[in-house]
Each structure stands twice: as C-alpha cells, then as structure tokens.
TIMAR-981044 format. One record per residue (C-alpha): residue number from 1; residue in one letter; x, y, z. Coordinates in nm, 4 decimals, decimal comma, always signed. Each point is the difference from the previous one (the first is absolute). Example, Ala and Ser with C-alpha at 12.3 -4.5 7.8 and 13.67 -1.06 7.14 Angstrom:
BEGIN
PT  nr rest       xx       yy       zz
PT   1    A  +1,2300  -0,4500  +0,7800
PT   2    S  +0,1370  +0,3440  -0,0660
END
This chain:
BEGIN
PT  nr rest       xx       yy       zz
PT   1    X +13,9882  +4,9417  +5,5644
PT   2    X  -0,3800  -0,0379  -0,0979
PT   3    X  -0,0102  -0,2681  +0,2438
PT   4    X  +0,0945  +0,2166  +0,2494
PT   5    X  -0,2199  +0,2859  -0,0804
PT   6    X  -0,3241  -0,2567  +0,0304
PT   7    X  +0,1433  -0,1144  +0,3074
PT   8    X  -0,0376  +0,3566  +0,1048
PT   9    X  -0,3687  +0,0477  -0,1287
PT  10    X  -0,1432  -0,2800  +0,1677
PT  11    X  -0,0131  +0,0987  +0,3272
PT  12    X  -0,2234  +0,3376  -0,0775
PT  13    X  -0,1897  -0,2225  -0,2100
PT  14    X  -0,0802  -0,1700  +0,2977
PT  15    X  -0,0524  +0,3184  +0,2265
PT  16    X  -0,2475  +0,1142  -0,2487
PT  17    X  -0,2096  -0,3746  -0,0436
PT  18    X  -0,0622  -0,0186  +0,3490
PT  19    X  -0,0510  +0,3885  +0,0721
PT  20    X  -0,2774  +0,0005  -0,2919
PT  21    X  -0,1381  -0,3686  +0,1471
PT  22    X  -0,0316  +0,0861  +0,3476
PT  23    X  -0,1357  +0,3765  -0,0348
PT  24    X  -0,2927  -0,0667  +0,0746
PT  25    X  -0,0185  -0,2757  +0,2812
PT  26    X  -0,0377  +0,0217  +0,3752
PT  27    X  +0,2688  +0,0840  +0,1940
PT  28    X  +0,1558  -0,2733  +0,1952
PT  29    X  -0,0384  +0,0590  +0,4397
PT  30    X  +0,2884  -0,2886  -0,0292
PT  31    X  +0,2555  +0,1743  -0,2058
PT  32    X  -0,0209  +0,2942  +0,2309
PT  33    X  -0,2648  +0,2276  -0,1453
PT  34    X  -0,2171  +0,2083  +0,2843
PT  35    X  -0,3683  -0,1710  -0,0208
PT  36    X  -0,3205  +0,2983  -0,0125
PT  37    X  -0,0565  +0,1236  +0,3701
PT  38    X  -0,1225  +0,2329  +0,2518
PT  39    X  +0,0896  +0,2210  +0,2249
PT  40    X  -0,0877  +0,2371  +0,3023
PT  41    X  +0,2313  +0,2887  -0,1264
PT  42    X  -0,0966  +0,2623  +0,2912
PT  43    X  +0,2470  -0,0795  +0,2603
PT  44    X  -0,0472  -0,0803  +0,4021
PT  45    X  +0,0420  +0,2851  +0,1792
PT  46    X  -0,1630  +0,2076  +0,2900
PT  47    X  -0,2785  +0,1997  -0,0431
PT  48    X  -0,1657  +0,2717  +0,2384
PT  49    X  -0,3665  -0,0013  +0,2129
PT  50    X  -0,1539  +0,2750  -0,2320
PT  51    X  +0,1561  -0,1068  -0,3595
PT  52    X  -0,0979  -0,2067  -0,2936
PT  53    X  +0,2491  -0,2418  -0,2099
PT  54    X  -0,0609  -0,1282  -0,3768
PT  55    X  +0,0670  -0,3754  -0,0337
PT  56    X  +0,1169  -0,1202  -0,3542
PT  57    X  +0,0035  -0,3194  -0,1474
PT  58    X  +0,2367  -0,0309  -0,3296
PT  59    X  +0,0572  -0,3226  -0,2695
PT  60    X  +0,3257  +0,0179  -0,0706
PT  61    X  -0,0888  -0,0394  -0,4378
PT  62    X  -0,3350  +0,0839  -0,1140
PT  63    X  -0,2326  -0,2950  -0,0602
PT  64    X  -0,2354  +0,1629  -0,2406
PT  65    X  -0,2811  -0,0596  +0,1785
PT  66    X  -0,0778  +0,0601  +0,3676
PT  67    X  +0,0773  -0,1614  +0,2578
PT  68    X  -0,1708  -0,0910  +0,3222
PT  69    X  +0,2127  +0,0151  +0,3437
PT  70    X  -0,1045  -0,1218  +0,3431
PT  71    X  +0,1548  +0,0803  +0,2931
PT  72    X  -0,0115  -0,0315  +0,4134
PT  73    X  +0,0157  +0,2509  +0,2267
PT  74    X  +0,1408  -0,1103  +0,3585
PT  75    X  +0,1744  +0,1601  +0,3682
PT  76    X  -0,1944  +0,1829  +0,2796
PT  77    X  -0,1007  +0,3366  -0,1993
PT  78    X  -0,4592  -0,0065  -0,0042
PT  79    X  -0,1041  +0,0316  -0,3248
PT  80    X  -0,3009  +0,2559  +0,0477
PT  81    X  +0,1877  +0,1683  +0,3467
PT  82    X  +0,3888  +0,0210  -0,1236
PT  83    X  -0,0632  -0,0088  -0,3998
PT  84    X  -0,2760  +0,0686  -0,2140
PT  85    X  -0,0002  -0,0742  -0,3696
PT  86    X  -0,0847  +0,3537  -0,1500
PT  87    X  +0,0869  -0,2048  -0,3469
PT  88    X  -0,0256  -0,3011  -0,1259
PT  89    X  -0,0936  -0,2785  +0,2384
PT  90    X  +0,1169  -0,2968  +0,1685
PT  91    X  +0,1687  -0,3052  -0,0833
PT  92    X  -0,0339  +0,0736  -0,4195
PT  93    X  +0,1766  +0,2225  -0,1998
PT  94    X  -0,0383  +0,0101  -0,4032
PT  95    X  +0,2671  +0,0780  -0,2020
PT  96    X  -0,1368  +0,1360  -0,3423
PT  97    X  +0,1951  -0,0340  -0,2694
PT  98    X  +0,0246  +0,3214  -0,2307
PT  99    X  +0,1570  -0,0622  -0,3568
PT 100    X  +0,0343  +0,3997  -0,0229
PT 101    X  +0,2546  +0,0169  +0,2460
PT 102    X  +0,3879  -0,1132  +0,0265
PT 103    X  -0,0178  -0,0014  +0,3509
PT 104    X  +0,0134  -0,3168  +0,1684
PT 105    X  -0,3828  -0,1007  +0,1326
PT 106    X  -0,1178  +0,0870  +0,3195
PT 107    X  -0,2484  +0,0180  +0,2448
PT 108    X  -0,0352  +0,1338  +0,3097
PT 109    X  -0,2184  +0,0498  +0,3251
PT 110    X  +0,0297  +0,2890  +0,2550
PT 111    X  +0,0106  -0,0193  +0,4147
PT 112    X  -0,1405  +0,3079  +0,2186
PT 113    X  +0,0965  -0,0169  +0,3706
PT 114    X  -0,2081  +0,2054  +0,2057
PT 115    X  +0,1438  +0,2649  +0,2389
PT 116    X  -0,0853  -0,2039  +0,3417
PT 117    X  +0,1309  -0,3671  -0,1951
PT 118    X  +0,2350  -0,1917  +0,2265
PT 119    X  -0,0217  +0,2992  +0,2445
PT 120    X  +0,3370  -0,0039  +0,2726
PT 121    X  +0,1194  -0,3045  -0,2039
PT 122    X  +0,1028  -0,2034  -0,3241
PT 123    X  -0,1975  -0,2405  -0,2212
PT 124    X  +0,0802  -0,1663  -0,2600
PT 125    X  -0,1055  -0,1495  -0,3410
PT 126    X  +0,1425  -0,1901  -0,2603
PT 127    X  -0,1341  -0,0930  -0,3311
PT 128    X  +0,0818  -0,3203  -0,1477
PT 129    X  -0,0312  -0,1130  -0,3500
PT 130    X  -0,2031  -0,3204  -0,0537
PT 131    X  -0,0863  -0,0344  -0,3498
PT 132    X  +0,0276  +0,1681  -0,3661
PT 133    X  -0,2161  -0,1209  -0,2900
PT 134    X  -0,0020  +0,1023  -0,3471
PT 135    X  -0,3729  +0,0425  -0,1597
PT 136    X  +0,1258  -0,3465  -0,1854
PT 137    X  +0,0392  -0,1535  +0,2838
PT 138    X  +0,3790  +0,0060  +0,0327
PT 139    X  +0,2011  -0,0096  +0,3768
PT 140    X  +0,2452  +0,2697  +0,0506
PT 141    X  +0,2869  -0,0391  +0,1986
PT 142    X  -0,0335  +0,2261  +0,3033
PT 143    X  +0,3088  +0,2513  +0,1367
PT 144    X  +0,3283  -0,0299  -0,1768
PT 145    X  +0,2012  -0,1976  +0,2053
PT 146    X  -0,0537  +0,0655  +0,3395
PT 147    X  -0,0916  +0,3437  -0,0355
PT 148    X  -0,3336  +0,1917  -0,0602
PT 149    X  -0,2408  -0,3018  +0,0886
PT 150    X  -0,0680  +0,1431  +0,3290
PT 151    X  +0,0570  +0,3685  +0,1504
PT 152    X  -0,0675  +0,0871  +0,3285
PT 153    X  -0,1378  +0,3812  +0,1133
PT 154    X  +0,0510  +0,0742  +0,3737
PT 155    X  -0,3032  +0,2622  +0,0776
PT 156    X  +0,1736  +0,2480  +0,3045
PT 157    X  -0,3006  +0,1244  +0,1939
PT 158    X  +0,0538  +0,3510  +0,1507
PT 159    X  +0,1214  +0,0500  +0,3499
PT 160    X  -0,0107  +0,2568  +0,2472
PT 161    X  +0,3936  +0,1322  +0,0996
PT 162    X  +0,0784  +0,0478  +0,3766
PT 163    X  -0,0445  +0,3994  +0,0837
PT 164    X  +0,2823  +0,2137  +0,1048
PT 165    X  +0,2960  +0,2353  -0,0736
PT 166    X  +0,2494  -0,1145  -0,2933
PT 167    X  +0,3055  +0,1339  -0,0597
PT 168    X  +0,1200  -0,0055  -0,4185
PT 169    X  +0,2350  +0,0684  -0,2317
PT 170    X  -0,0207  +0,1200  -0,3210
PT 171    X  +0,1415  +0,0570  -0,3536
PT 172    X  -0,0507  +0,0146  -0,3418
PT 173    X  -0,0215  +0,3009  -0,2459
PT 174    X  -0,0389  +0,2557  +0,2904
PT 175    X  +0,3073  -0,1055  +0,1481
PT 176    X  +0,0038  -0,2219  +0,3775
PT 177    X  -0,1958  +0,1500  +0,3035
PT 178    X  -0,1258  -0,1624  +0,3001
PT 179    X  -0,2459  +0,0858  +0,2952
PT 180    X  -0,2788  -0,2264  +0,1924
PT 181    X  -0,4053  -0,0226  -0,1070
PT 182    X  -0,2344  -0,1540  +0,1630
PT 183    X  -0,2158  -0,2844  -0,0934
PT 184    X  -0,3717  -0,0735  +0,1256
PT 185    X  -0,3120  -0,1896  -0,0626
PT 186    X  -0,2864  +0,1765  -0,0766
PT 187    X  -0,3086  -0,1233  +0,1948
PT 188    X  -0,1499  -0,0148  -0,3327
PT 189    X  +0,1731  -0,0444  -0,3576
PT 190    X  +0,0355  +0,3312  -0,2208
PT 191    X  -0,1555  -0,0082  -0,3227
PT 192    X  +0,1988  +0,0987  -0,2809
PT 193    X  -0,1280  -0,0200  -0,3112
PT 194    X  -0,2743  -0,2377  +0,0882
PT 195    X  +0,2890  -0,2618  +0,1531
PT 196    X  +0,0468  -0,0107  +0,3925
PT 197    X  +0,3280  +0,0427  +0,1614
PT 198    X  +0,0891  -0,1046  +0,3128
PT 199    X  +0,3045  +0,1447  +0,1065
PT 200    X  +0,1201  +0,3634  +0,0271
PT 201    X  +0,3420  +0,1364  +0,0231
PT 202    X  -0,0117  +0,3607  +0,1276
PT 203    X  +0,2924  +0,0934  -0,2684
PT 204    X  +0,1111  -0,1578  -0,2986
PT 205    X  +0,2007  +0,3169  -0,1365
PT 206    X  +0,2387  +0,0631  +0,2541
PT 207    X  +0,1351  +0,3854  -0,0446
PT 208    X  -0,0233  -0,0295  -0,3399
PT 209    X  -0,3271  +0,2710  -0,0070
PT 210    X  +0,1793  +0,2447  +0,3059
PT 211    X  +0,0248  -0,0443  +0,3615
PT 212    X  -0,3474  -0,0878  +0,1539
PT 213    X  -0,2079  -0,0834  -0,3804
PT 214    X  -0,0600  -0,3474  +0,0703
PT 215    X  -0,1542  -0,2026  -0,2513
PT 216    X  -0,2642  -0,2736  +0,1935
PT 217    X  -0,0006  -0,3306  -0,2134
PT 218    X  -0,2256  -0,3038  +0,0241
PT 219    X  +0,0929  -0,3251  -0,1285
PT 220    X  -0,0390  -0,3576  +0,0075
PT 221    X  +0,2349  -0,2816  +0,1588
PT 222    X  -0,0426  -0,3931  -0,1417
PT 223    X  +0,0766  -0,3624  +0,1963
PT 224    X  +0,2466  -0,0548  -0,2583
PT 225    X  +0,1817  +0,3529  +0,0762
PT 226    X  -0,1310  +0,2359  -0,2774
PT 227    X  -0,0450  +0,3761  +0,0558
PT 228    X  -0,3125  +0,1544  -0,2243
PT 229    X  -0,0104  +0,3681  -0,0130
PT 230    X  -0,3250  +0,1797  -0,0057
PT 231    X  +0,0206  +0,2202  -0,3731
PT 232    X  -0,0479  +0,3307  +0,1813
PT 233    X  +0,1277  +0,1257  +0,3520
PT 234    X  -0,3782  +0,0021  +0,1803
PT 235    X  +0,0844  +0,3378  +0,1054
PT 236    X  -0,0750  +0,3147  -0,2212
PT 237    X  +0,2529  +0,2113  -0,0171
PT 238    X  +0,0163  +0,4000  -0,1457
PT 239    X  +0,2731  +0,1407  -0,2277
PT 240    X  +0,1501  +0,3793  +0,0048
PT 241    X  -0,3366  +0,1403  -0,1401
PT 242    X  -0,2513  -0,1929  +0,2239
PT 243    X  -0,0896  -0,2768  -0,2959
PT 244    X  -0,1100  -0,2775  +0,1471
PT 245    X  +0,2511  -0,2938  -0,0923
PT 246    X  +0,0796  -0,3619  +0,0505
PT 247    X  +0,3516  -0,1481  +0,0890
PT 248    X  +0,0294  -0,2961  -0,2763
PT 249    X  +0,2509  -0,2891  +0,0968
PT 250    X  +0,0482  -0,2956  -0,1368
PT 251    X  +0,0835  -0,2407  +0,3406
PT 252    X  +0,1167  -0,3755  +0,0132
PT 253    X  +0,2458  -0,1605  +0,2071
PT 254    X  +0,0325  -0,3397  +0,2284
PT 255    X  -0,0695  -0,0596  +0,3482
PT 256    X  +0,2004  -0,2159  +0,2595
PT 257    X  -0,2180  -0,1579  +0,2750
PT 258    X  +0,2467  -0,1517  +0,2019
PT 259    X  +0,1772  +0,3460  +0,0569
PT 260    X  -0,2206  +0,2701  -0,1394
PT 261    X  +0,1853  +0,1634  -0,2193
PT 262    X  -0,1820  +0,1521  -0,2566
PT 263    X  +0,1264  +0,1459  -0,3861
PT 264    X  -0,2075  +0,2594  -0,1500
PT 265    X  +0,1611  +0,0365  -0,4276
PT 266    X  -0,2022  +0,3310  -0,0447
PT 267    X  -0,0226  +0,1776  -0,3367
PT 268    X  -0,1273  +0,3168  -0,0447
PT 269    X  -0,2628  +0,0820  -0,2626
PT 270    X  -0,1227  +0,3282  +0,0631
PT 271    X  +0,1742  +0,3283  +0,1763
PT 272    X  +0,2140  +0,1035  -0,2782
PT 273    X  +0,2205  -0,3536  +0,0766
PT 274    X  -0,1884  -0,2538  -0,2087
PT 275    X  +0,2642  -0,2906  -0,0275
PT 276    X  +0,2042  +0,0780  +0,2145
PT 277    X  +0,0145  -0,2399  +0,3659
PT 278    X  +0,1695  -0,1502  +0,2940
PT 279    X  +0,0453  -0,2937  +0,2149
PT 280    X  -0,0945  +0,0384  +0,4116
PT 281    X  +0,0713  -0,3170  +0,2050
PT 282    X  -0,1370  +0,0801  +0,3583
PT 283    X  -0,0103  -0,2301  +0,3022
PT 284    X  -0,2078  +0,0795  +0,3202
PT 285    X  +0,1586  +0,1357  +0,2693
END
C-alpha cells in the first residue's frame, strides 16, 4: 500500500519541479504561445468630408518600455487635400509605455478631413504596419494573424442630390405618416454652425408640428451614401409666446445613388420630444 501511495505522489512532484524550474523562462512561439505584437485596433470603416477619426496602435502585452512603430500610408486619398494630420504625424507612431496603468499600451494619431476632401467622390487610405521596436532593440510581430496589420478608411466626399419633389413615409414614436417635400440645391451652401450644407429639404417634419409648420432642414449627402444633418433647422422658428426658438434634431440616414432613395433616422432633442424619433424613406417622384 505505501508503494502505491508514492506511486501517487510522484507525479505532483513532478508538476511542481518543472512549474518552479520553468517560471521564469521565455515562453516558447513553438509550443503555441502568442509572441509580443502590434496592432492597428481602430477598425476600417467610412468616414465623412467634414469629420476627424482617431487611429490607435495597441501591443497586445506590455513591454515595459516603449516601443517604436512605423507604418505606410497608401490608396488615392492626398495627404494635405483629403487628410490632414491634426495629431501626431506621419509614418511614426510611439507607443509609451506607462507602468501606472493596467491598460494595455497604446498610441495613437488622429485624421481631419476637410469639408471639400474627395468632393462628389471616394478616396481612400490604408495604413499598413511596417515595423515595431522595443527601446532594446527587440522586433515585434505585427497584426495578430491576419488581422489589424493593415486597416483601410474610405473618405466619402460630399455630393450634391438631384432637386425635386419626394414622396416619404414615415414612422417611429409619432406613429406612420406620409406626404412629399421637396429637395434643392442651394446656389450657395448654408452655414450652420460654422459647417456648410449643401442640400435642403423644404420639410423634414411632415405634419408632425400642424398642417402648413414646415420645418426647412439642411444637410449633407457623402459618395459612400451617408446623410449628415445640420445640428439646428437653419430656420428660426417662434413658440406660443413669441420666444425666439430653434428646432433641434438629431439627423443621419443612408443614401442610394443608383435609385435615390433617401432615409432620414431623425431624433428629436428639443420641442418637449427630446428622444423620441422616426424613420422617413422618400424616393423622388
């Protein structure tokens, strides 16, 4: 029976010799462990004339010290005329390493696209990881896998929509309603809050304020089929005791070129309704 009971023992004896022995060694890339790398952790996507975007770079463990990353930027967006780097610069991104912190390290730069970029169109660029160093001197590997060593950001210029009566419908929290407004193109843009807009839909309330209270909205169309809203209807409006007043809607939706139908997802934050919203999918007549 003693036998036995050593026969027993000697396997967690041996659990516990190598655990203690190889504590504090590398870990092995060939017995499956992931190696130190990088990654572009914001992901591709499209982004609008007018907008910014942060960029972040993230090592996937911290290497207590900081690490240097170089990177390409490629495709047919103009750095200067489609993109500006309002932080950061580039081609070089430092990640710092902060032993304060139990987030994972980062670093990041950050993309403005000017109003007029890509104007009637869509550019693109995509960054592409080509190094990480460690202050020692080490290699990281770069992207896990196949993903986050490259991301590509489509930049939709804005475009002008073609001018005419649209018929809708509607519904949401105020129920479904229907009815036509019209679209145009203002010779010049409206300015609303220091942004230009350069379409104008004669109505994007419906009934919803009474029989002939229309609510005038500009907003912005991209390439890639994003509606912007301005913040503010560029119209001022009165309320029951003659106080000046502004009709607040949140406004985003998609546009389809090849048949022109356009979705407005309103919310409302002023008037009483803040939260509350509807869809309106109208095509032109």
């Amino acid at each position: 029976m003693k036998l036995i009971k050593y026969l027993y023992l000697l396997p967690i004896f041996a659990l516990v010799f190598y655990g203690c022995e190889n504590v504090s060694e590398p870990f092995s890339i060939e017995e499956g462990a992931q190696p130190a790398f990088v990654l572009i952790t914001t992901q591709s996507q499209q982004v609008a004339a007018g907008s910014s975007l942060e960029v972040e770079f993230q090592l996937g463990q911290t290497q207590e010290e900081d690490v240097t990353v170089e990177y390409s930027i490629s495709g047919d967006a103009e750095e200067g005329t489609d993109y500006i780097f309002s932080e950061g610069s580039a081609g070089t991104v430092t990640i710092n390493y902060d032993p304060e912190t139990t987030n994972l390290d980062n670093g990041s730069v950050t993309l403005a696209f000017p109003i007029d970029a890509a104007f009637g169109t869509t550019r693109e660029l995509t960054f592409t990881l080509e190094s990480a160093t460690t202050e020692s001197g080490q290699e990281l590997t770069l992207g896990r896998g196949e993903e986050g060593a490259a991301r590509t950001f489509t930049i939709g210029g804005l475009v002008e929509l073609e001018e005419g009566t649209y018929a809708y419908d509607a519904d949401g929290d105020f129920g479904p309603f229907s009815g036509t407004f019209e679209i145009e193109v203002p010779d010049e843009p409206i300015e609303v809050g220091g942004a230009p807009y350069y379409n104008l839909t004669s109505n994007i309330t419906g009934p919803l304020f009474g029989a002939g209270d229309e609510t005038p909205y500009a907003f912005n169309v991209t390439a890639g089929g994003l509606v912007i809203g301005a913040p503010q209807s560029h119209v001022t409006f009165f309320d029951e005791d003659g106080n000046e007043t502004d009709r607040v809607l949140d406004v985003t939706g998609s546009y389809e070129a090849e048949t022109g139908e356009i979705t407005f997802n309103v919310t409302f934050q002023c008037c009483g309704a803040e939260g509350f919203g509807y869809t309106m999918v109208a095509s032109p007549e």
